[in-house]
Backbone as CSV, one residue per row, in Angstrom:
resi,resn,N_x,N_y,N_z,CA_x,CA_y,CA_z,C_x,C_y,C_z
1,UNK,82.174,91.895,63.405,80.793,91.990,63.842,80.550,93.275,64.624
2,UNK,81.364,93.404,65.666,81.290,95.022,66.398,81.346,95.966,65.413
3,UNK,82.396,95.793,64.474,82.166,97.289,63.603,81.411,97.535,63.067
4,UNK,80.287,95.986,62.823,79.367,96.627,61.697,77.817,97.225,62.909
5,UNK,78.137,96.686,64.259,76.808,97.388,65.073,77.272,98.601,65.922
6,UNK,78.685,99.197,65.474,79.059,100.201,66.273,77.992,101.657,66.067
7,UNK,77.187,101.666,65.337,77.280,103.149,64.869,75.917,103.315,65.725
8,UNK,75.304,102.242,66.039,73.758,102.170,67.133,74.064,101.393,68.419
9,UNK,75.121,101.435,68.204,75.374,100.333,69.633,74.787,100.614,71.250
10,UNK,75.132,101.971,71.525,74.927,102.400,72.625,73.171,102.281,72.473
11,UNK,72.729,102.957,71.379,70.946,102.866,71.835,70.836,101.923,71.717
12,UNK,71.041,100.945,70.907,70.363,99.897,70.808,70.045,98.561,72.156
13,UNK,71.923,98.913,72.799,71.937,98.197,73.984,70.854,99.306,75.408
14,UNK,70.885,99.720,75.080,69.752,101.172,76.448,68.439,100.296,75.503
15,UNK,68.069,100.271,74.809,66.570,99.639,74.219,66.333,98.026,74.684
16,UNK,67.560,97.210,73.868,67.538,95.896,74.481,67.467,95.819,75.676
17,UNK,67.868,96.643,76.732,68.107,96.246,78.209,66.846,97.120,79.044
18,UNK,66.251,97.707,77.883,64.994,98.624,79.052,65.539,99.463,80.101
19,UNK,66.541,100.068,79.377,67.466,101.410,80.603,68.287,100.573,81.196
20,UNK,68.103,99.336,81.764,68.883,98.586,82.669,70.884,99.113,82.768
21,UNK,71.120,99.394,81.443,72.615,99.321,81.102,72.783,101.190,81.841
22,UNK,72.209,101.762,82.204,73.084,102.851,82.819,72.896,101.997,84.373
23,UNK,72.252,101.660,84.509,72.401,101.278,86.655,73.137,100.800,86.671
24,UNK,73.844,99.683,85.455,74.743,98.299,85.521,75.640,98.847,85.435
25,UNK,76.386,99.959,84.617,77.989,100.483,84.600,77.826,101.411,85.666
26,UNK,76.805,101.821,86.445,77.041,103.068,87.474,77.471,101.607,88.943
27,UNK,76.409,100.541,88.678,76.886,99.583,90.000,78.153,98.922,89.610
28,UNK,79.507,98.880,88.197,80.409,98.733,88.307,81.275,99.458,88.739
29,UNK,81.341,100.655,88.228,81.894,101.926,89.419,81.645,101.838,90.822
30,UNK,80.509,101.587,91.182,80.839,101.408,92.837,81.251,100.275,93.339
31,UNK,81.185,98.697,92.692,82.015,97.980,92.728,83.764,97.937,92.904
32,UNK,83.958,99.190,92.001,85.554,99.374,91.891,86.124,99.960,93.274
33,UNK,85.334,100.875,93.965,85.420,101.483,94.972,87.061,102.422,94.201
34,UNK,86.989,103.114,92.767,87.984,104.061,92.518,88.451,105.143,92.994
35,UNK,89.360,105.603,93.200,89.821,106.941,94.066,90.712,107.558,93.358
36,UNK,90.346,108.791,93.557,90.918,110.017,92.487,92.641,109.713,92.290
37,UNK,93.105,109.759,91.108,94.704,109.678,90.601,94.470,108.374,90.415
38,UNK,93.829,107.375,91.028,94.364,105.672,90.723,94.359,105.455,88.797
39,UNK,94.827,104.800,88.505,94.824,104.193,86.902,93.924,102.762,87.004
40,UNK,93.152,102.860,86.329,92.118,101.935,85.733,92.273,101.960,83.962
41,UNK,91.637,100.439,84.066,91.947,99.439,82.632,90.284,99.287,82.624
42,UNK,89.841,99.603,81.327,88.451,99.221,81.184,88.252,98.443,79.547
43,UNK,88.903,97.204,79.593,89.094,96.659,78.512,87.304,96.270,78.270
44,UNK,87.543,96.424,76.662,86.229,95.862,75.844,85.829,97.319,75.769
45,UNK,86.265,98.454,75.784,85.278,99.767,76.130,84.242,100.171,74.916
46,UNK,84.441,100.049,73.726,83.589,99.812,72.878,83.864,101.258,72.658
47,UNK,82.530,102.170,72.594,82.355,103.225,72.380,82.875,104.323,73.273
48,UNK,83.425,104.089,74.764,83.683,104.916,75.645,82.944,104.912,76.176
49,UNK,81.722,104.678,76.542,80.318,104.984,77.567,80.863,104.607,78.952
50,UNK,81.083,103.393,78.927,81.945,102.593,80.514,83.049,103.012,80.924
51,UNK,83.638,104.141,80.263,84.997,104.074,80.510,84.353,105.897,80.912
52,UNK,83.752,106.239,80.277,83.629,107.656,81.001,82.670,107.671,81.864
53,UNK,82.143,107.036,82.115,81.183,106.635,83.703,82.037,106.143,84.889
54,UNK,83.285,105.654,84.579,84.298,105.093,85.662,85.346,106.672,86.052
55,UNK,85.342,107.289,85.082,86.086,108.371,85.235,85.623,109.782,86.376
56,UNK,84.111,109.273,85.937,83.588,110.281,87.119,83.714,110.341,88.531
57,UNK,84.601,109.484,88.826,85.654,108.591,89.788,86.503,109.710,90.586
58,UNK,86.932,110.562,89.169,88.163,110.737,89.593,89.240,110.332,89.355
59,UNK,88.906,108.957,88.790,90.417,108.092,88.869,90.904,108.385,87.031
60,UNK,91.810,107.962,86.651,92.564,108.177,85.184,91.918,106.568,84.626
61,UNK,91.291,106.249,83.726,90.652,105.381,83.043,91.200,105.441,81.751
62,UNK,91.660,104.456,81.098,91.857,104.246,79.757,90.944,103.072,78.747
63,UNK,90.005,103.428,78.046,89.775,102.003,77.387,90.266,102.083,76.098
64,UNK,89.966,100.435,75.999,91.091,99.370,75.076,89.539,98.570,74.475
65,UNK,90.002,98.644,73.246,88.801,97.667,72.764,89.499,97.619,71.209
66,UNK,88.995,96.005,70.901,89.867,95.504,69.411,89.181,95.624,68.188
67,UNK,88.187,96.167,68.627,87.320,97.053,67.352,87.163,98.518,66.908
68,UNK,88.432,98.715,65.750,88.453,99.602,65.237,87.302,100.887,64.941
69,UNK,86.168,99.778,64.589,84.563,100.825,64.301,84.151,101.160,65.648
70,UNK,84.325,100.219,66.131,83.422,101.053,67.656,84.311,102.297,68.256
71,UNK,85.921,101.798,68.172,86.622,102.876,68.937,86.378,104.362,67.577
72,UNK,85.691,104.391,66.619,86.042,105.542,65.655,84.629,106.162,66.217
73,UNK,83.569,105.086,66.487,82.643,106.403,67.215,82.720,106.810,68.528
74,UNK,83.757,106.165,68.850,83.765,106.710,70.437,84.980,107.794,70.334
75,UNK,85.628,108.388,69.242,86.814,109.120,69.486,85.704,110.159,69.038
76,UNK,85.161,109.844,68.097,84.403,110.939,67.408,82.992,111.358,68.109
77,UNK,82.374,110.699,69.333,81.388,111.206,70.353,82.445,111.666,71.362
78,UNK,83.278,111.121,72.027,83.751,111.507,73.261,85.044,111.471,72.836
79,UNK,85.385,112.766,72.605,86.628,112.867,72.397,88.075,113.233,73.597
80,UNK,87.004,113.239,74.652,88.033,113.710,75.315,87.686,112.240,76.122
81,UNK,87.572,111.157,76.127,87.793,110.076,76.699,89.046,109.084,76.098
82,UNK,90.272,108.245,76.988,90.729,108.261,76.358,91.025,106.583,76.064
83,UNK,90.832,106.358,74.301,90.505,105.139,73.742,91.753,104.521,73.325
84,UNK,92.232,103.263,73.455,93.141,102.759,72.827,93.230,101.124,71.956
85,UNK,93.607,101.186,70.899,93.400,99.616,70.216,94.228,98.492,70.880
86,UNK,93.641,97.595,71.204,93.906,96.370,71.829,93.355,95.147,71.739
87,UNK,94.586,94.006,71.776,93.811,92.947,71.918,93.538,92.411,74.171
88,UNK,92.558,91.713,73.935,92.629,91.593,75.674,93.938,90.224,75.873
89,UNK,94.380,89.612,74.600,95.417,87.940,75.240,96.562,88.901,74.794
90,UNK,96.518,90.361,74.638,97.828,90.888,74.265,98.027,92.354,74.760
91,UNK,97.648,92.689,76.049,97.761,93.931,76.488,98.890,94.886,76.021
92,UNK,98.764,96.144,75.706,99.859,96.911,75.236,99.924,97.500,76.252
93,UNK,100.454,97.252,77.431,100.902,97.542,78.582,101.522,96.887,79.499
94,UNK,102.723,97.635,80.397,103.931,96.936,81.014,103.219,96.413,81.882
95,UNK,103.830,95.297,83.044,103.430,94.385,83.875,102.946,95.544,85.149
96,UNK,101.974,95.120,85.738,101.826,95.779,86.506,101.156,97.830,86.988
97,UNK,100.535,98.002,85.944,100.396,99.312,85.400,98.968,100.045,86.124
98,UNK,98.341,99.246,86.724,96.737,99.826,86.802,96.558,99.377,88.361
99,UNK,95.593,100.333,89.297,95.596,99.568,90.552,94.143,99.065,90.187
100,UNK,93.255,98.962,89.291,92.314,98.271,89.148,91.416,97.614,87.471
101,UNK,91.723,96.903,87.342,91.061,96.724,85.846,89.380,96.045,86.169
102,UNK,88.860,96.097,84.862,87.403,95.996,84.801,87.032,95.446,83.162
103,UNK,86.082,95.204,83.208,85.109,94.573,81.906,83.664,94.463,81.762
104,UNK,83.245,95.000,81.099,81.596,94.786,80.681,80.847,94.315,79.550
105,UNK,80.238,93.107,80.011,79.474,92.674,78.615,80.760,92.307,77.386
106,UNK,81.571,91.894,77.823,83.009,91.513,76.636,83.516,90.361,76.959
107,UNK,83.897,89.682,78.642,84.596,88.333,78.813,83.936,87.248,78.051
108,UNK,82.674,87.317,77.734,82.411,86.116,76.891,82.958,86.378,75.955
109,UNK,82.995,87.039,74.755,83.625,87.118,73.764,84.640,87.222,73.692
110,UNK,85.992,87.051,73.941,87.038,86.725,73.872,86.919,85.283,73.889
111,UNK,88.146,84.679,72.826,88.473,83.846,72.316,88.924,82.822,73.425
112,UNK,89.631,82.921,74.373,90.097,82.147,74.945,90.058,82.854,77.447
113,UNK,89.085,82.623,77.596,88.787,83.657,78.584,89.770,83.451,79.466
114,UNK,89.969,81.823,80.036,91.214,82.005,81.377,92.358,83.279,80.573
115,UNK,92.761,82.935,79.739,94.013,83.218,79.193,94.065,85.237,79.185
116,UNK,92.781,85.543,78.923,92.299,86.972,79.318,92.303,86.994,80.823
117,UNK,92.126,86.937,81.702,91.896,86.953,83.274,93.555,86.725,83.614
118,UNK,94.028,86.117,82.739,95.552,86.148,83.767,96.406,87.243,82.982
119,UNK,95.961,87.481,81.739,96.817,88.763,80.871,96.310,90.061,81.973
120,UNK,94.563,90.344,82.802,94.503,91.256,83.289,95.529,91.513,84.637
121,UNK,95.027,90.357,85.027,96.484,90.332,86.610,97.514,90.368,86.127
122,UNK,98.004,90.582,84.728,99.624,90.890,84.896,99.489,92.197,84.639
123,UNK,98.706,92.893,84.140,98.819,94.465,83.930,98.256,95.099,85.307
124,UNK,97.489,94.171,86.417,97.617,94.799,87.325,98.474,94.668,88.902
125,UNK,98.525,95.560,89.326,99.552,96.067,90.636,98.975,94.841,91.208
126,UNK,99.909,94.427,92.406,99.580,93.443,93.202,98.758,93.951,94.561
127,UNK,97.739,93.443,94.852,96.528,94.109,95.614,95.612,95.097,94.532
128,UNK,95.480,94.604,93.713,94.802,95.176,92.688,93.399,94.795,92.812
129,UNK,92.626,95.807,92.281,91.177,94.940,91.384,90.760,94.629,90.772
130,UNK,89.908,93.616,90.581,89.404,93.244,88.916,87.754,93.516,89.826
131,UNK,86.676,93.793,88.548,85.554,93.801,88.503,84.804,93.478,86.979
132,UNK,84.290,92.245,86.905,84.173,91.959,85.593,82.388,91.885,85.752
133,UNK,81.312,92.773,84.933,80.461,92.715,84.406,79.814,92.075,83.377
134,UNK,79.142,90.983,83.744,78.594,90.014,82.184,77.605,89.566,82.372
135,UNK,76.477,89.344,81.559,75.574,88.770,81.761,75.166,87.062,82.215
136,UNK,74.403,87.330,83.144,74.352,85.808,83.563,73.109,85.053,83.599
137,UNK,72.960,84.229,85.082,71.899,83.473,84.945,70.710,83.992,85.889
138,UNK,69.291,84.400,85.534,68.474,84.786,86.689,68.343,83.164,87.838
139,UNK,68.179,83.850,88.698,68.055,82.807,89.776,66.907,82.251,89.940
140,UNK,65.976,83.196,89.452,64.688,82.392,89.887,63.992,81.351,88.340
141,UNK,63.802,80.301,88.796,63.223,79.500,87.371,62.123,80.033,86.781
142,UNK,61.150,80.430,86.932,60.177,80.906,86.035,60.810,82.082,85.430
143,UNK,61.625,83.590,86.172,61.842,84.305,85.536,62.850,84.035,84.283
144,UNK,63.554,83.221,84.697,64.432,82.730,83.900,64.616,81.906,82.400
145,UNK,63.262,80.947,82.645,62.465,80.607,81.671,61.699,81.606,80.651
146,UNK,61.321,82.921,81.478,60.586,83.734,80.596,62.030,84.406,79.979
147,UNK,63.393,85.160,80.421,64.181,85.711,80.206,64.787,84.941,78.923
148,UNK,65.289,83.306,78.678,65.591,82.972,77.989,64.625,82.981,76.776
149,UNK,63.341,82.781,76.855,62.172,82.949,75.494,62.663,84.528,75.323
150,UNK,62.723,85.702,75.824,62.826,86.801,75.486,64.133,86.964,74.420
151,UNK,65.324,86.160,74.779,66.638,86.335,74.670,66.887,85.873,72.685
152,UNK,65.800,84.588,72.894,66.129,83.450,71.483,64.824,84.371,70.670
153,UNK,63.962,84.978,70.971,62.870,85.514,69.947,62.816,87.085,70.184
154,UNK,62.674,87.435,71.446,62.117,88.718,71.134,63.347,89.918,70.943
155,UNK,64.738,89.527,71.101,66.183,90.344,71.166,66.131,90.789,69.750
156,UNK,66.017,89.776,68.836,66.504,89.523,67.685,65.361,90.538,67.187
157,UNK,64.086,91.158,67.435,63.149,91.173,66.961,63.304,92.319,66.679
158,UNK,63.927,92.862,68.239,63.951,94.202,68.525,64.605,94.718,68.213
159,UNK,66.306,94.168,67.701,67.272,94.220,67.380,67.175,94.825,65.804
160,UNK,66.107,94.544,65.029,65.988,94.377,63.611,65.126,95.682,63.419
161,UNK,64.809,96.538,64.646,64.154,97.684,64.483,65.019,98.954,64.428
162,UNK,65.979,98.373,65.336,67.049,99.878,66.101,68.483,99.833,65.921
163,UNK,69.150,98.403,65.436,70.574,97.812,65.083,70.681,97.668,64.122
164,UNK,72.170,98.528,63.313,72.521,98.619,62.112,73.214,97.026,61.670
165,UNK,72.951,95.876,62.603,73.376,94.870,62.084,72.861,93.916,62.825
166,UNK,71.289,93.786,62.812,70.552,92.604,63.503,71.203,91.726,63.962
167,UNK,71.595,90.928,62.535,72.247,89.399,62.359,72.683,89.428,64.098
168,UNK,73.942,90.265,64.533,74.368,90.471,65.339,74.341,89.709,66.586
169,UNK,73.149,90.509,66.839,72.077,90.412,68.383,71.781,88.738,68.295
170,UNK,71.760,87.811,66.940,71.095,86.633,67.008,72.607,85.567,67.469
171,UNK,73.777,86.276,67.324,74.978,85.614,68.083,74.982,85.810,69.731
172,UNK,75.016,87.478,69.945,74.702,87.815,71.304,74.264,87.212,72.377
173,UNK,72.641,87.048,71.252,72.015,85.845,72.385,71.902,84.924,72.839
174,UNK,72.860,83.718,71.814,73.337,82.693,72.044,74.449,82.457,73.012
175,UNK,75.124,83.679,72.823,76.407,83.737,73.713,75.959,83.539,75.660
176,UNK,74.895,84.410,75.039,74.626,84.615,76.557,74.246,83.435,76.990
177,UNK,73.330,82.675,76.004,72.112,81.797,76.396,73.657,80.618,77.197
178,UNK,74.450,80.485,76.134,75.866,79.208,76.687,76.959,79.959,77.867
179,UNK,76.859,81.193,78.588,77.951,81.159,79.555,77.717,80.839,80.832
180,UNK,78.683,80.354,81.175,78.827,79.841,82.504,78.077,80.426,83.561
181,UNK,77.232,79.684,84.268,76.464,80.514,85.781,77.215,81.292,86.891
182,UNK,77.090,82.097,87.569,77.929,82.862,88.765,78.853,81.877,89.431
183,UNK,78.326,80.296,89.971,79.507,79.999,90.507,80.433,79.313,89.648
184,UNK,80.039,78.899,88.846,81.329,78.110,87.224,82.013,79.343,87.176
185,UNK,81.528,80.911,86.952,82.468,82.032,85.947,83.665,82.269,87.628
186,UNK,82.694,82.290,88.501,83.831,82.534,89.570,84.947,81.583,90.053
187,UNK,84.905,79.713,89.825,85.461,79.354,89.953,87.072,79.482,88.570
188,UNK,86.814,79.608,87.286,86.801,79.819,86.308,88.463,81.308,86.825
189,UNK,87.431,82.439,87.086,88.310,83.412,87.909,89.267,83.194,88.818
190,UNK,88.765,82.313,89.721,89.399,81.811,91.035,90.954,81.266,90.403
191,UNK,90.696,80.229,89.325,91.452,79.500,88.952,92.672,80.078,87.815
192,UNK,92.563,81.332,87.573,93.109,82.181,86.415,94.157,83.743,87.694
193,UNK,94.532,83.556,88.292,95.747,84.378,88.821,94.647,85.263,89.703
194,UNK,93.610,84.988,90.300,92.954,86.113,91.200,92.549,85.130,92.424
195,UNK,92.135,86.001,93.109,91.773,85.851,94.668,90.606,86.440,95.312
196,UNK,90.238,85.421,96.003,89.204,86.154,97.054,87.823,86.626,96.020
197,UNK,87.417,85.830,94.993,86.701,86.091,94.116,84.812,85.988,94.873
198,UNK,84.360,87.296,94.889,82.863,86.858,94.998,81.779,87.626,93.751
199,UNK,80.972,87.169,94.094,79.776,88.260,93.221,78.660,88.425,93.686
200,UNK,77.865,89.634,93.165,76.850,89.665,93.640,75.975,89.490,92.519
201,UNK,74.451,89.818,92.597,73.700,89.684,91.300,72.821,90.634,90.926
202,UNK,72.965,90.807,89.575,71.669,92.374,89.578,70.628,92.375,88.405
203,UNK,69.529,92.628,88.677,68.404,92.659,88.071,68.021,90.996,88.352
204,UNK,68.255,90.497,88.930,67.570,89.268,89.142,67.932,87.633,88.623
205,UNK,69.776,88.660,88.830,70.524,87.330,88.062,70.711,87.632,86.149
206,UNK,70.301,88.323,85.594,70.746,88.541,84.443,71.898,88.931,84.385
207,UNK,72.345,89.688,85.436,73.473,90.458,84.898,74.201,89.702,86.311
208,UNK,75.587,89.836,86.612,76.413,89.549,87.820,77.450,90.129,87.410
209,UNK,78.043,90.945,88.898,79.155,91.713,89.102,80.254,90.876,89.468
210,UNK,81.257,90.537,89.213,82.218,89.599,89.570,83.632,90.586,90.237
211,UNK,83.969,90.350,91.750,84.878,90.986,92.164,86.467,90.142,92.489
212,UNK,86.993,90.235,92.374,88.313,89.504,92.946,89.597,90.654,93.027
213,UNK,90.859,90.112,93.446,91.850,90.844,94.192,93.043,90.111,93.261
214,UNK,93.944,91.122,92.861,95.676,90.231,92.786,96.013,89.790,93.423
215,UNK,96.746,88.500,93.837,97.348,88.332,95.211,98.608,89.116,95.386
216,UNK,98.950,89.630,96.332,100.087,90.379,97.193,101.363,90.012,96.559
């Protein structure tokens, strides 16, 4: 499915989100609080966009994403970012390797999520970070009510104007419409090899930043 919406992906998600998606990977970078030389994991990277917005850091960033098409336009836009094939329940990396890993818009889609959250704490250092980006639940009920009518009719609509693979967007939105609210995904975290898990919320609860720690 990614390979076949890789080739519009980036506009299409800047269109679906009404700009929203550059504030959201610039407020995961400051989430990370990265510092120049550290190694960062930016699994799901898709095209490179998130992974070279984390780099402006300073810090050494690698993304990993298990879609062949998306990583061929991201070698071939940003070539000097650096992309690698991966699965997330099968890191190709030794225990312990990164002082901070991250994710955007990808933990739902993985197949089996605890089982991803404890593969990230083993690739990271102990006192590490995780910062996981995904869409969530708005807090307030009316907006929320209007957000979900937007999500089941008007995604798909928009999707069929600017996405080389509509169909797509009509899984997307389901995905979103079924994941877990801020405190289920954090207990969820809590319960999968991390610590000290909080979040905050942005744009009004659509989106939530999820932070937690390796333990020591």
């Amino acid at each position: 499915m990614f390979d076949g919406v890789a080739e519009k992906y980036d506009k299409t998600n800047s269109v679906l989100s009404f700009g929203q998606d550059k504030g959201w990977r610039r407020a995961t970078r400051a989430a990370l609080n990265l510092k120049r030389g550290e190694k960062v994991l930016d699994l799901g990277a898709g095209t490179g966009v998130s992974t070279e917005e984390l780099a402006r850091s300073g810090a050494y960033v690698v993304g990993v994403d298990l879609s062949l098409g998306m990583l061929a336009v991201g070698r071939r836009d940003r070539p000097h970012v650096p992309l690698v094939a991966g699965d997330a329940l099968a890191l190709p990396f030794p225990d312990a390797t990164f002082d901070a890993v991250t994710t955007s818009f990808v933990i739902r889609n993985v197949a089996n999520t605890p089982a991803a959250l404890r593969e990230l704490a083993r690739v990271t250092k102990p006192g590490g970070r995780l910062v996981i980006c995904e869409f969530s639940h708005p807090v307030n009920g009316a907006f929320r009510t209007v957000y979900l009518q937007y999500l089941m009719r008007s995604l798909p609509a928009v999707a069929r104007k600017v996405s080389s693979n509509p169909e797509a967007y009509v899984y997307l939105a389901e995905s979103i419409r079924a994941w877990p609210n801020q405190n289920e995904f954090a207990k969820i975290i809590g319960e999968n090899a991390w610590s000290q898990v909080k979040y905050r919320n942005l744009t009004g609860g659509i989106v939530a930043l999820h932070r937690a720690v390796k333990p020591a």
